[in-house]
C-alpha positions as CSV (number, residue, x, y, z in Angstrom):
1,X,36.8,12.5,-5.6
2,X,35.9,11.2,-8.8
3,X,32.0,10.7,-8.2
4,X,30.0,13.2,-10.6
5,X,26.0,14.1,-10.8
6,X,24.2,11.3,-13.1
7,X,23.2,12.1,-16.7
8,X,19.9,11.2,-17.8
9,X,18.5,10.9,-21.3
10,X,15.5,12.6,-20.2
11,X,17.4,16.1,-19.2
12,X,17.7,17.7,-16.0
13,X,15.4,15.4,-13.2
14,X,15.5,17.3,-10.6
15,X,14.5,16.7,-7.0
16,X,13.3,19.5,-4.4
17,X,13.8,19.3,-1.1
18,X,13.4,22.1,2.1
19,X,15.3,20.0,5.4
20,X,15.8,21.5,8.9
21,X,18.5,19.8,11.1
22,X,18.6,16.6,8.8
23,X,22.6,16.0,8.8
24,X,22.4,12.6,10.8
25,X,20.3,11.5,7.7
26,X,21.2,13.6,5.1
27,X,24.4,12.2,2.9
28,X,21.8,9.1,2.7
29,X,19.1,10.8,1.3
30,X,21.3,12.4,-0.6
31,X,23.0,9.9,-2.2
32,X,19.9,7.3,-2.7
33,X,19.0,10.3,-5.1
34,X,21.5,9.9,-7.3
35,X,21.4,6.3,-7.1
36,X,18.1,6.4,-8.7
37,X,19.0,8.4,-11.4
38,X,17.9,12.6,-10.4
39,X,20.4,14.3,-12.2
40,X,20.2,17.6,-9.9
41,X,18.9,17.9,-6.1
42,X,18.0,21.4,-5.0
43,X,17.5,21.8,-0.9
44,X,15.8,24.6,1.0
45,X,17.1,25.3,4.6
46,X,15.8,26.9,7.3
47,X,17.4,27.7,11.1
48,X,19.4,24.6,11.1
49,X,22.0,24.4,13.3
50,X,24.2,20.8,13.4
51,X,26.0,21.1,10.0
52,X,23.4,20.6,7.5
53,X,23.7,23.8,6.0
54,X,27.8,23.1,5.5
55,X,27.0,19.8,4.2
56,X,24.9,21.2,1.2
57,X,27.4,23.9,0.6
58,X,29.9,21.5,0.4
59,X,27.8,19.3,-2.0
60,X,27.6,22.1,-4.3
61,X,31.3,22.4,-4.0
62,X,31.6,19.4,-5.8
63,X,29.0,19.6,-7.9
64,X,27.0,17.1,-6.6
65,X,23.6,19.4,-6.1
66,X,22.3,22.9,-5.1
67,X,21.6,24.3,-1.5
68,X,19.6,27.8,-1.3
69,X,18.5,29.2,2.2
70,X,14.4,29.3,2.8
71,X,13.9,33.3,4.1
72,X,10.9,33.1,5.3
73,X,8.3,36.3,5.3
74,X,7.1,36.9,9.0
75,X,3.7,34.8,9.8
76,X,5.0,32.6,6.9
77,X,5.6,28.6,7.1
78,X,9.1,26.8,6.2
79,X,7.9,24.7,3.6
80,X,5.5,26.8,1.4
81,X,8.3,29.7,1.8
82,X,10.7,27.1,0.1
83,X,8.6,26.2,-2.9
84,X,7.4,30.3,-4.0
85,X,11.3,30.7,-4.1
86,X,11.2,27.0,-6.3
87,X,8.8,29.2,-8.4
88,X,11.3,31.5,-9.2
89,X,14.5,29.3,-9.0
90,X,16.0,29.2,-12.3
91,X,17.8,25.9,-12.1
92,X,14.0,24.4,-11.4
93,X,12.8,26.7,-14.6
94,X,15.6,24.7,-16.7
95,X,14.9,21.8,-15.5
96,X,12.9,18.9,-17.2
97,X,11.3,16.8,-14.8
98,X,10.7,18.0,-11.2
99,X,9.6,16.0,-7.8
100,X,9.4,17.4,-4.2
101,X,10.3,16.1,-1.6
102,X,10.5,15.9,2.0
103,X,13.7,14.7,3.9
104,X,11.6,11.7,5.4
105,X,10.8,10.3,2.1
106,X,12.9,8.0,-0.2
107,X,12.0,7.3,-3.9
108,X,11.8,3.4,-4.8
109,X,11.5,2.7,-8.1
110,X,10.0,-0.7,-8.5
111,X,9.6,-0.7,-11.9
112,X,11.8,-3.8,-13.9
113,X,15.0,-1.0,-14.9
114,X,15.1,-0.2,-11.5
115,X,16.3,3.5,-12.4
116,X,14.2,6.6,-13.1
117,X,16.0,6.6,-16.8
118,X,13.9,3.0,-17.7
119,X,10.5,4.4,-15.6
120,X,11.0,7.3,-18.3
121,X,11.2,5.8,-21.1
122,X,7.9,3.3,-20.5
123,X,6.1,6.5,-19.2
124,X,7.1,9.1,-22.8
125,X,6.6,6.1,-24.5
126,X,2.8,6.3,-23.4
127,X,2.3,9.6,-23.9
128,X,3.0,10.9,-20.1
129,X,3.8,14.2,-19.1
130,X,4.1,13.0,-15.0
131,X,4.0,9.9,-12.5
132,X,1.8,10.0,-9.6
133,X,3.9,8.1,-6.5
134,X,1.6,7.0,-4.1
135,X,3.6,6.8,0.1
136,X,4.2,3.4,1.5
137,X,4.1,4.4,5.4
138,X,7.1,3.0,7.2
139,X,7.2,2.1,11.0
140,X,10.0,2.0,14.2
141,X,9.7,-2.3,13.2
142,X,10.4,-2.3,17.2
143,X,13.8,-0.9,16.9
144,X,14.5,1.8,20.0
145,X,17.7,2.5,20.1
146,X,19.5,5.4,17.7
147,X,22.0,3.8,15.4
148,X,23.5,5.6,11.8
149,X,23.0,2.6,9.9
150,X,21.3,3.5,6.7
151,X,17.3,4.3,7.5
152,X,16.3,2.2,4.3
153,X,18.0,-0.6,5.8
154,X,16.7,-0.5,9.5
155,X,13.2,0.1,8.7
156,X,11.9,-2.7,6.3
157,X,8.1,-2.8,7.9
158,X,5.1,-0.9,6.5
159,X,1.5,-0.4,6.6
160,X,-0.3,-2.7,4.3
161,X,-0.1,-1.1,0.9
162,X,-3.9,-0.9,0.6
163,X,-4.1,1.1,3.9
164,X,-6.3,4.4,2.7
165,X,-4.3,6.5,5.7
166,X,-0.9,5.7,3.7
167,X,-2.0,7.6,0.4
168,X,-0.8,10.4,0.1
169,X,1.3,11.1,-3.3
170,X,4.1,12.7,-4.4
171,X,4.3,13.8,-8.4
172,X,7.6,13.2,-10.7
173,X,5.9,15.6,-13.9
174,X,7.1,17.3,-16.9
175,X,7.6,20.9,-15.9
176,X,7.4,24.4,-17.6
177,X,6.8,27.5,-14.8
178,X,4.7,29.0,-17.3
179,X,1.8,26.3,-16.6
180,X,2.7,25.0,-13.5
181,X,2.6,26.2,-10.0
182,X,4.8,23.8,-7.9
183,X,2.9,22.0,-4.7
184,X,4.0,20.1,-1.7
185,X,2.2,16.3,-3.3
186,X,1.1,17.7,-7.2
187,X,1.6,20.6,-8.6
188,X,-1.6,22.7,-9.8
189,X,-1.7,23.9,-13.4
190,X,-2.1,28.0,-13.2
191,X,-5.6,29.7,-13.5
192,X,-4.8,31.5,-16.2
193,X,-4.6,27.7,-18.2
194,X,-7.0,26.6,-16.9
195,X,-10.1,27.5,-19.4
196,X,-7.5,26.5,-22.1
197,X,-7.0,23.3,-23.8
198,X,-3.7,22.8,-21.9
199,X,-5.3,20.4,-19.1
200,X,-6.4,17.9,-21.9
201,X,-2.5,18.1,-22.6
202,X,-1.8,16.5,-19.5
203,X,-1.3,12.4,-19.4
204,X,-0.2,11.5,-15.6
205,X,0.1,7.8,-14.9
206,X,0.0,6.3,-11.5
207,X,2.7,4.5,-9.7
208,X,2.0,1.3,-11.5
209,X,2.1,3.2,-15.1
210,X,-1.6,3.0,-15.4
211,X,-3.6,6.6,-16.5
212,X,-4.4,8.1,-13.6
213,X,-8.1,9.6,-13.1
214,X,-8.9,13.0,-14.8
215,X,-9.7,14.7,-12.1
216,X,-6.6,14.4,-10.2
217,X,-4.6,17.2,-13.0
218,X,-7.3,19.8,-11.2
219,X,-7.4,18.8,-7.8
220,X,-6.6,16.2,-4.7
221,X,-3.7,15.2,-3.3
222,X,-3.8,11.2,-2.0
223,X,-4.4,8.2,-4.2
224,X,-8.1,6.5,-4.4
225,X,-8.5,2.8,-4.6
226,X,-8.6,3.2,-8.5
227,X,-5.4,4.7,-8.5
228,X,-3.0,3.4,-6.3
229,X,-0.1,1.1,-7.7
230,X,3.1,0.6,-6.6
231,X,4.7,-1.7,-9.9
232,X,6.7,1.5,-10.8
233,X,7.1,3.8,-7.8
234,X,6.5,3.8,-3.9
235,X,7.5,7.0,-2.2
236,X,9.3,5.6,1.1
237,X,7.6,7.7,3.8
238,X,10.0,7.1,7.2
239,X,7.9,9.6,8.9
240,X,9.2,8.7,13.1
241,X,12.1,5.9,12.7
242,X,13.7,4.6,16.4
243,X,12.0,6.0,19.3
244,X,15.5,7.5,19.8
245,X,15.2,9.6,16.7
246,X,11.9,10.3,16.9
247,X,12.8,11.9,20.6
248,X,15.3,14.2,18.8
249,X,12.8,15.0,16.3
250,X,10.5,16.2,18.8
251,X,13.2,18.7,20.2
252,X,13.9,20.6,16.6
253,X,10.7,21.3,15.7
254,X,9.2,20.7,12.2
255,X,9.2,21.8,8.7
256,X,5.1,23.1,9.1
257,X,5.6,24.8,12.0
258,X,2.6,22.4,13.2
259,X,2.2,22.5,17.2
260,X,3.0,19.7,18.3
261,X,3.0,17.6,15.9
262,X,4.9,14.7,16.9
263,X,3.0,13.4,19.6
264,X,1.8,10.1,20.4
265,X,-1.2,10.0,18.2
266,X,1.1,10.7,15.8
267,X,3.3,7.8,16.3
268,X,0.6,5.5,16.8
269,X,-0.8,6.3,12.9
270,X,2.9,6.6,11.4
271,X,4.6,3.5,13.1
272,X,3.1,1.0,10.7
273,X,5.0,-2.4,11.0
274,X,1.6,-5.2,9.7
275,X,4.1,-5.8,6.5
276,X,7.7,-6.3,5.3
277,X,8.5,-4.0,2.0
278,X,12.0,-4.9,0.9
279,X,11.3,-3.2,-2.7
280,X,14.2,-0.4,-1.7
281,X,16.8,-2.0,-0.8
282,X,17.5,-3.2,-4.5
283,X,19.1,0.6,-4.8
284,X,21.5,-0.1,-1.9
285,X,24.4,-1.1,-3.6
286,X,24.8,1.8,-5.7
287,X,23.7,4.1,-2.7
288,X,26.5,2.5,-0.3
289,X,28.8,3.1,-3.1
290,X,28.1,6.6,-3.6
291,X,27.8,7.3,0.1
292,X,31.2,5.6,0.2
293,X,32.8,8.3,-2.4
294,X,31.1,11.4,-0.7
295,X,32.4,10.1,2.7
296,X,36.1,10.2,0.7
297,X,36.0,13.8,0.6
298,X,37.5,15.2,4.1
299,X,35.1,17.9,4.5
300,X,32.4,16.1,4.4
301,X,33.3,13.1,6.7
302,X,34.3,15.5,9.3
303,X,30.6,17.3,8.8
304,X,28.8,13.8,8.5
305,X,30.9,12.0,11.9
306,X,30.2,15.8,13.9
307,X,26.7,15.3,13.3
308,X,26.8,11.7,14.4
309,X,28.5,13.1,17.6
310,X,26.0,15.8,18.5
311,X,23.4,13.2,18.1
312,X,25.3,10.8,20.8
313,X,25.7,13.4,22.8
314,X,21.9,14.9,22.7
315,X,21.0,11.4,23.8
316,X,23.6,10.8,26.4
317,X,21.8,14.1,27.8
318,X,18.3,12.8,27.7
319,X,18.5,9.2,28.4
320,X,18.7,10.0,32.0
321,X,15.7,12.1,32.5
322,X,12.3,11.2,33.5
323,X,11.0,13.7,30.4
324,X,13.1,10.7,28.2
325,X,11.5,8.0,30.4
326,X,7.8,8.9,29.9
327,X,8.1,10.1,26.4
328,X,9.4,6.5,25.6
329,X,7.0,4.6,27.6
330,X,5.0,6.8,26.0
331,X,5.8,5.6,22.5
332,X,6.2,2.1,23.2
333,X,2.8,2.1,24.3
334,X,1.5,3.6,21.3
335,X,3.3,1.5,19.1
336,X,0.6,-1.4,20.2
337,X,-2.3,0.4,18.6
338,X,-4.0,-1.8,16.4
339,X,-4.0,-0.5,12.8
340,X,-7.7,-0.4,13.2
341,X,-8.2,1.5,16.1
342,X,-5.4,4.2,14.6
343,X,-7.5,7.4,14.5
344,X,-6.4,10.5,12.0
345,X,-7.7,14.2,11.9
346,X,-10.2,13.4,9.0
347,X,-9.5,15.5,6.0
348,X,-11.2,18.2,5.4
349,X,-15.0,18.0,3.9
350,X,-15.4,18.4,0.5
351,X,-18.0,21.2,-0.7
352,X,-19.4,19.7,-4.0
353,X,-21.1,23.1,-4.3
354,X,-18.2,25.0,-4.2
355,X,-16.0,23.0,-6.0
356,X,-18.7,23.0,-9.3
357,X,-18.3,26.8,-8.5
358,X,-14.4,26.7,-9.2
359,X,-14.6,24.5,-12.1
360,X,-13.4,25.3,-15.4
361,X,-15.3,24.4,-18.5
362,X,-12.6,22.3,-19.5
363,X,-12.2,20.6,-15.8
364,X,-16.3,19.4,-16.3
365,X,-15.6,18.7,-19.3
366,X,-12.9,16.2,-18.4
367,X,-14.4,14.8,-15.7
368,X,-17.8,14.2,-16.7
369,X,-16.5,12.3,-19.8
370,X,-14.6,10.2,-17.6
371,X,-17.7,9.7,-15.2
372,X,-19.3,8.2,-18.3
373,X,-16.1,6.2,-19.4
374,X,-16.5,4.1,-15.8
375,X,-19.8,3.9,-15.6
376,X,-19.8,2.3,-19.2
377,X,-17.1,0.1,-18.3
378,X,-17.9,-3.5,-16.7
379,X,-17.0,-4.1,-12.6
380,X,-13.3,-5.4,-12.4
381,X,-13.1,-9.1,-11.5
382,X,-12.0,-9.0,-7.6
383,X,-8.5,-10.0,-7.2
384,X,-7.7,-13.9,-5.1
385,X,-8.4,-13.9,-1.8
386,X,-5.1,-15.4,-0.9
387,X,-1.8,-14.5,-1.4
388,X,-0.1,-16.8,-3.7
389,X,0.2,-20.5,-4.6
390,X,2.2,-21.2,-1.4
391,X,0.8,-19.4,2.0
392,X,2.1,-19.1,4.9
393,X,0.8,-17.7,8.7
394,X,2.6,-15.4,10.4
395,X,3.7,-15.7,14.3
396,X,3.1,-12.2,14.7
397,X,0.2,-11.0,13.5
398,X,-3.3,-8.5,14.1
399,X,-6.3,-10.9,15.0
400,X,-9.5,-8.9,13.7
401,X,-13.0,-10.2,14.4
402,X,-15.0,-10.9,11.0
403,X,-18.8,-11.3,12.2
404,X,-17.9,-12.4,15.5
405,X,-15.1,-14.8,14.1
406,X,-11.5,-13.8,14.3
407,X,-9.1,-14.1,11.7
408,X,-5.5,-13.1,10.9
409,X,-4.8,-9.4,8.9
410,X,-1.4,-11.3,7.6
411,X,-0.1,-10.5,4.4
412,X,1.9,-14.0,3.9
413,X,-1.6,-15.6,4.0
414,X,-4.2,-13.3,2.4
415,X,-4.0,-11.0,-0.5
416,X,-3.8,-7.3,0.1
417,X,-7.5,-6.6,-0.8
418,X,-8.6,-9.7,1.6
419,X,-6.4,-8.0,4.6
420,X,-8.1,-4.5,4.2
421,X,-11.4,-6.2,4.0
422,X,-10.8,-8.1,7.4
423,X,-9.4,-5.0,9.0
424,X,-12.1,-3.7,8.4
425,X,-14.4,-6.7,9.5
426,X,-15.8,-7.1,6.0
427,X,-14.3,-10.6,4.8
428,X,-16.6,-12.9,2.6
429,X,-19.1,-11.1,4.3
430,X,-21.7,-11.8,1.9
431,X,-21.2,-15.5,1.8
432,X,-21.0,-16.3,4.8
433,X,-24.1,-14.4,6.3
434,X,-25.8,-16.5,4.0
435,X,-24.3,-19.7,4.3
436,X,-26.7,-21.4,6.5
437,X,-29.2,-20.4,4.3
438,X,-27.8,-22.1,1.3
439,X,-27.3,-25.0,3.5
440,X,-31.1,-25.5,4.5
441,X,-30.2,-27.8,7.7
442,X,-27.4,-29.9,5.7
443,X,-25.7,-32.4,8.2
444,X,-22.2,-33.0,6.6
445,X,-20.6,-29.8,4.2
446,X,-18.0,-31.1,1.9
447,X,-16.1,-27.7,1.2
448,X,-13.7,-27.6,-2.1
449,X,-11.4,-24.8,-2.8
450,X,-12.3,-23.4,0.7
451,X,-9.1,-21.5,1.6
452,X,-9.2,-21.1,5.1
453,X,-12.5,-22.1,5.6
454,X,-14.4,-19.1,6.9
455,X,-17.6,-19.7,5.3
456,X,-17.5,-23.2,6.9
457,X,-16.2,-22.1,10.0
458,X,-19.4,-19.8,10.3
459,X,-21.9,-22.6,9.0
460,X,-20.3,-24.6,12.1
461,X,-21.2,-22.2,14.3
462,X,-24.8,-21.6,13.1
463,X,-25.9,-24.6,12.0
464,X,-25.5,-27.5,15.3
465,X,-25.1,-30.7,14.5
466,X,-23.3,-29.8,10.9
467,X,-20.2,-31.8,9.9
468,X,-17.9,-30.3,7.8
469,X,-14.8,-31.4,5.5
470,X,-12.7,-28.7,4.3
471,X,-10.5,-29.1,1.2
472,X,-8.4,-26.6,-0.5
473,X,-4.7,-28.2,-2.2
474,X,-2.6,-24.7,-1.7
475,X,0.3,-25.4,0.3
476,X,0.4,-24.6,3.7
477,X,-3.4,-23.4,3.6
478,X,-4.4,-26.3,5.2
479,X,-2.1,-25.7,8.9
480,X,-3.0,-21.9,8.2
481,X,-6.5,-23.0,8.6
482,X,-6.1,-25.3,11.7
483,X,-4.5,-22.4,13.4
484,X,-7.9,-20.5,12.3
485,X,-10.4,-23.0,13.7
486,X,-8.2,-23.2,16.7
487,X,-8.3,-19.7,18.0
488,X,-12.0,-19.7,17.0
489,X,-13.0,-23.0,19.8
490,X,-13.1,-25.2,16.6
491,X,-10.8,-28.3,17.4
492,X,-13.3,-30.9,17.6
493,X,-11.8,-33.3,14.5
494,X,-15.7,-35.2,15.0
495,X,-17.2,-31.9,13.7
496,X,-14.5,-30.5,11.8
497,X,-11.4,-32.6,9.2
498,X,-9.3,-30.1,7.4
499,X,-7.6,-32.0,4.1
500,X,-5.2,-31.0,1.7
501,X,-5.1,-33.5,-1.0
502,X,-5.2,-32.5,-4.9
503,X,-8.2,-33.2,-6.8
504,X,-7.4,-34.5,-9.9
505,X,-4.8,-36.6,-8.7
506,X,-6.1,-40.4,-8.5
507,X,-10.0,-39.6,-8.7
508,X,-9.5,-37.3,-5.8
509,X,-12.9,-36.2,-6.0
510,X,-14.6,-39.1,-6.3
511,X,-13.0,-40.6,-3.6
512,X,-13.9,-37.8,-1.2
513,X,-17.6,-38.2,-1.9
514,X,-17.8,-41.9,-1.8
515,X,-15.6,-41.9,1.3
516,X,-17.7,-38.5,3.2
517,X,-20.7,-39.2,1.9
518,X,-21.8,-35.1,2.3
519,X,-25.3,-34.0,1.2
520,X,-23.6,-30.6,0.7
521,X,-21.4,-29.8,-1.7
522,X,-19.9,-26.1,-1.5
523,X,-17.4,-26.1,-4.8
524,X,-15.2,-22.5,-5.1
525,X,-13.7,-21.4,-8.0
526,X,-10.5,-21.8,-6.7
527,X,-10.8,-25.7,-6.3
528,X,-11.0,-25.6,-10.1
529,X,-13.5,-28.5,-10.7
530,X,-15.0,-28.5,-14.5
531,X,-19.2,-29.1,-14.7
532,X,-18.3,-31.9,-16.7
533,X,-16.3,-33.7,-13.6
534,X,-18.5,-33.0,-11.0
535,X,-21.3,-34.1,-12.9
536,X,-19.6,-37.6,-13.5
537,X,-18.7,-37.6,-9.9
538,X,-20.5,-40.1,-7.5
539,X,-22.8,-37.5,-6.1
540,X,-25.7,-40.1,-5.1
541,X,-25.4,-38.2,-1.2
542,X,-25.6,-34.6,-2.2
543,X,-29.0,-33.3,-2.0
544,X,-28.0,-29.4,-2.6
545,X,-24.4,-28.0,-4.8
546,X,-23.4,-24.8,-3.6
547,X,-21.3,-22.1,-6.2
548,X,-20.5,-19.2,-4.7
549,X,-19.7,-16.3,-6.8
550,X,-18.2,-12.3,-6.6
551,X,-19.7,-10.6,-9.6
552,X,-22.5,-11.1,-12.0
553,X,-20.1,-11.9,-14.9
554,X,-19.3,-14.7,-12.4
555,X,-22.5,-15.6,-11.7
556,X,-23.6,-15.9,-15.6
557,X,-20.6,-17.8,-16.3
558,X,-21.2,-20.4,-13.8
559,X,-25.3,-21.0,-14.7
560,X,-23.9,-21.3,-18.6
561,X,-20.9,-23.8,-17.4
562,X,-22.9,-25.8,-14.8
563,X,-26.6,-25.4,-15.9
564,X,-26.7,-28.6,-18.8
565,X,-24.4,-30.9,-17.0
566,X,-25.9,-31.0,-13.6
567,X,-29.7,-30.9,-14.6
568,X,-28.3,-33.9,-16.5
569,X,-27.6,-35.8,-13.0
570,X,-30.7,-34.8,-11.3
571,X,-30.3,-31.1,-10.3
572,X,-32.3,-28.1,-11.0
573,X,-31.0,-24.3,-9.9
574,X,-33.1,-22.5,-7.2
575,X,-32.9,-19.2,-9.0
576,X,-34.5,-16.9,-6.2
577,X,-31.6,-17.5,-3.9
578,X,-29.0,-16.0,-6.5
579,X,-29.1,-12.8,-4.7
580,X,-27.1,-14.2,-1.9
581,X,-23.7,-14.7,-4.0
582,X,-24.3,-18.3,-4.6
583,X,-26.1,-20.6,-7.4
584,X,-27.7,-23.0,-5.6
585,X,-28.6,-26.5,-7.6
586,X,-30.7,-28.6,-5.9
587,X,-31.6,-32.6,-6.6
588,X,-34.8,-32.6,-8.6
């Protein structure tokens, strides 16, 4: 076999694994690895028993990796066990850059070079010591049969990558055992440094190579909203597979030693199918070609194809019992929890109190100069609503109610903050509890740049008698809105007309307020109208101009923009109902 371990420009990357019974899986894992550039794998073993301790041995054989068996202390647990003997491993003291892993996870780097090499370079070249990877949670995607086709192939659907359950972190950081204790998600810099000036040393970026918060080199473990990105990194977390696998699973045990672990509950917050994540199969090539050369050497076919065997035959065994039967009725049925009715042990509170206690100077120090750094700092603008130029809705999708409206968590249609905001129920929530209010018993809405029309679809259900036309030119908003009002009673084309036409194509405008005649005019940013067209608009109908807004930098830019050219056409701004998101101008 000609295949040898990669060489990196950045030293010795080295991954760290501990696996129990993982052969089926295992030449995969192994070989996606080298496909994205670690130039050493080390694996911890403990009581396995279908090959995977061979396999490893024979990996080392060749030069491919490391295998070392986990002895575990009595009353101890598998996976800590594995990382104190990390701690004194010498091949992990050599080495440069170190990640842990478990077997369940797969490294994809997103970022343009597509190898850890080019993720390197960007991240030395700002100063970084370490990369935080936040976990993209991967489902079944419906599939329940077993099969040895590649897992990062078979399992393309994921929790929505703004889903706060999925972010937990693994940490790819510059290592020296003389600073750093190694950890299961980050390691944790020694006490002994602690009260030195080696934590301001420390530069970690997150997983789209932006500086990660200060507090995270003394302590956590999951990404916060600030901090999750997934331009470089996303750690492929294929936490229960087929139902088939997941049944085997169940029989082996873990690598916590957690009772019962893999139950349904557990399926039901790990089998996350709401979006399609493709981002990993751009390493496949390279993978199937190395998987290709390991499966040349005899030794290792035989091991891989035995393991493949005992797993047919396990099956064979239990596909014909009623334990089988229930356990995958089981499953099935917890597969059709709702993502937001999934319920998770919640973490463990935090004791400010006792956290201050354990502080070091230099840990206050860092993060009270980084408390001041945000609060100086102005709010973000909040990213689109929608999802792109071109939108789509799904066939298969969660319908979530939004203030007793329902609307579609789908991913082709909204953007990801706008589908965790209407799993959670909180979409343009401020806008439209006001809307009727801005509206002051309008009878016909003309709605610009209204997306998929919540807002209106509210007014229509608050206000009786309103009229409303709904404009927005994106393409395919317009049927993605129709399906909307349809599954919300709205269908009544005398209340309700849903257009897509452009704007500034052939007085577009104009000729939707001389044709409508509205006496409300709700404009969006999105719709993209300047102050100095709608003010030489025919607007001889509107009585009140509606412009809604996300953030007081917004809201300031607007009165400067609009202010002079509509006061110039008759309007004057009702400042005291600013509060409500909107500017409202109304004819003097």
């Amino acid at each position: 076999m000609t295949l040898k371990k990669p060489i990196s420009r950045h030293g010795v990357v080295m991954a760290v694994s501990m696996m129990k019974d993982e052969a089926p899986f295992l030449l995969e894992w192994f070989a996606h690895h080298l496909a994205v550039g670690f130039t050493d794998i080390l694996v911890y073993t403990n009581d396995c028993t279908d090959g995977t301790v061979e396999m490893l041995e024979r990996l080392e054989e060749l030069g491919l990796g490391y295998h070392r068996p986990n002895v575990i202390k009595p009353g101890g647990k598998p996976q800590p066990s594995a990382l104190s003997h990390a701690q004194e491993e010498v091949l992990v003291a050599d080495a440069d850059w170190v990640m842990v892993f478990d077997a369940d996870e797969f490294l994809s780097v997103n970022h343009p070079s597509g190898h850890l090499d080019g993720m390197l370079d960007d991240a030395v070249a700002a100063g970084a010591n370490g990369i935080v990877v936040t976990w993209r949670i991967f489902g079944s995607g419906g599939v329940v049969d077993w099969s040895p086709a590649p897992v990062t192939e078979q399992y393309t659907r994921a929790a929505p990558p703004l889903w706060h359950m999925g972010w937990g972190v693994k940490t790819l950081f510059k290592y020296d055992p003389e600073y750093w204790k190694l950890g299961i998600h980050r390691p944790s810099i020694k006490n002994k440094h602690l009260k030195e000036r080696f934590p301001e040393t420390v530069l970690w970026l997150n997983g789209s190579g932006q500086k990660m918060e200060d507090y995270f080199k003394f302590r956590g473990w999951r990404s916060i909203r600030r901090t999750v990105g997934f331009d470089w990194a996303q750690m492929n977390h294929y936490a229960v597979k087929s139902i088939e696998s997941y049944a085997i699973r169940r029989l082996r045990g873990n690598v916590n030693n957690k009772a019962d672990k893999y139950n349904a509950d557990y399926w039901a917050l790990q089998d996350r199918n709401e979006v399609s994540d493709t981002h990993i199969l751009r390493h496949a090539p390279r993978r199937a070609e190395i998987m290709a050369e390991l499966l040349k050497d005899p030794v290792l076919r035989e091991l891989h194809e035995a393991a493949l065997a005992r797993v047919e035959a396990r099956l064979a065994e239990l596909r014909g019992t009623a334990a089988y039967a229930d356990l995958k009725a089981g499953l099935i049925e917890a597969g059709k929890v709702p993502i937001t009715k999934v319920e998770a042990k919640p973490p463990k509170a935090r004791d400010p109190a006792k956290i201050a206690e354990k502080m070091s100077k230099v840990e206050k120090r860092t993060v009270d100069a980084a408390a001041e750094v945000r609060a100086a700092q102005p709010p973000a603008a909040p990213p689109g609503a929608y999802a792109g130029p071109k939108v789509a809705l799904s066939d298969k999708v969660e319908w979530v109610e939004n203030q007793k409206l329902l609307l579609p968590a789908d991913p082709q249609l909204f953007g990801a903050e706008a589908v965790m905001a209407i799993l959670a129920g909180k979409f343009d929530r401020k806008h439209a509890r006001n809307i009727a209010g801005y509206l002051g018993g309008a009878k016909r809405l003309l709605e610009l740049g209204g997306g998929i029309g919540f807002c209106a679809m509210k007014a229509l259900r608050d206000a009786p008698g309103l009229v409303v036309m709904l404009q927005d030119e994106a393409p395919g908003m317009t049927k993605a809105a129709a399906e909307v009002f349809r599954r919300n009673g709205f269908e009544d084309t005398s209340i309700l007309k849903l257009v897509g036409g452009k704007l500034g194509v052939a007085g577009g405008l104009d000729a939707y307020l001389r044709d409508y005649r509205p006496d409300a005019l709700r404009v969006n940013g999105r719709a993209g109208v300047m102050a100095e067209a709608l003010a030489a608009a025919p607007l001889e109908s509107v009585r009140r101009i509606i412009l809604p807004f996300e953030t007081a930098a917004e809201r300031d830019a607007l009165r400067e923009g609009f202010t002079g050219a509509l006061v110039s056409v008759g309007f004057q701004e009702d400042a005291k109902t600013a509060d409500g998101g909107s500017l409202l101008f109304l004819r003097a």
